[in-house]
Steps between C-alpha positions, in 0.01 A plus 500: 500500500853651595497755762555884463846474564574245250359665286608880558856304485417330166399839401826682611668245301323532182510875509872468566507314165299734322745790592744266339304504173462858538852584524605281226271689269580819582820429527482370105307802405794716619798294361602363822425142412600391170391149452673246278195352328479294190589191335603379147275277306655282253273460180610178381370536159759793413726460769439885582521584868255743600545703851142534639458714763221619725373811598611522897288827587194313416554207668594702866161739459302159420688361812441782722110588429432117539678452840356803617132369413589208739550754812157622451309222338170522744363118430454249746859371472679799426764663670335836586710748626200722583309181692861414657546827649163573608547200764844554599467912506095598607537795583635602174195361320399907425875520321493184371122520351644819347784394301313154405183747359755646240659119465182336402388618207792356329495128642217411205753620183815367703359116565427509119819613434670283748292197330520589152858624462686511826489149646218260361554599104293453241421330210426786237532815392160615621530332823863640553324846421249545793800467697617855342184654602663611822697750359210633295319515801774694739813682407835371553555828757180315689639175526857589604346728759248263627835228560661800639250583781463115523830463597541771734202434698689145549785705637293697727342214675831281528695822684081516706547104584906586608451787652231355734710142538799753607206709697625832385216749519811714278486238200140452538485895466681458196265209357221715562644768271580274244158305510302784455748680279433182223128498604466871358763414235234222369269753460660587125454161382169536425510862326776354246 
């Protein structure tokens, strides 16, 4: 079993990739990014090409709920943000227990959708479908905001672990602010 800090560092490192996702969608949604996607198909029979493209908006949300499923998947070999930062950051455990209590009751509808349509796939129709129950189940608004207070808790402990490697009682001030600031921030989650 890796340590904490292996894993808090694995963790860093996959969040860091998740704001990747998360800026490539957004940044699609707004017209930022413009991807070059699609390919021609030759149909031999009639010598037609046909351009066949894919929907990229799709593909990034399917991308993005999935991987952020993996930061909070709570089984045995999951990488649990909530479990990782419990050990490395105790006496947080009140903040942490608070954001992860507005968290949880989406994990269930975002491992099927992870499974059935983000990563694993399916092999029907009706399988793919229980996948989509997570957006039947919680708003769009609840999601985003959910990743949003996920992400800026993150923040708030790395400048907490900085500020008390750099042992400025100023930064660690500042952590503070922003900790609890996101704590009572989570709050919403729940009431969306």
């Amino acid at each position: 079993m890796p340590g904490i800090n292996e894993e808090h560092f694995l963790l860093v490192k996959r969040v860091l990739q998740f704001h990747n996702i998360w800026t490539v969608y957004f940044d699609f949604l707004s017209g930022r990014y413009v991807p070059s996607v699609g390919w021609k198909q030759v149909d031999e029979t009639t010598e037609v090409d046909t351009t066949i493209t894919t929907e990229m908006g799709p593909t990034l949300m399917f991308l993005l709920h999935a991987f952020f499923y993996s930061l909070i998947e709570d089984s045995d070999g999951g990488l649990d943000a909530f479990r990782i930062w419990k050990k490395k950051f105790p006496e947080e455990v009140p903040a942490i227990s608070a954001l992860e209590k507005e968290i949880a009751p989406l994990r269930a509808d975002l491992r099927t959708f992870r499974h059935k349509l983000g990563f694993h796939g399916s092999r029907s129709f009706q399988q793919e479908s229980k996948g989509l129950d997570l957006f039947g189940n919680h708003s769009p608004a609840k999601l985003i905001e959910a990743m949003k207070c996920f992400m800026a808790f993150n923040a708030a402990l790395l400048a907490k672990d900085k500020a008390r490697q750099q042992d400025s009682s100023e930064l660690l001030g500042k952590a503070r602010l922003r900790i609890d600031s996101v704590a009572a921030r989570a709050l919403s989650i729940g009431k969306m």
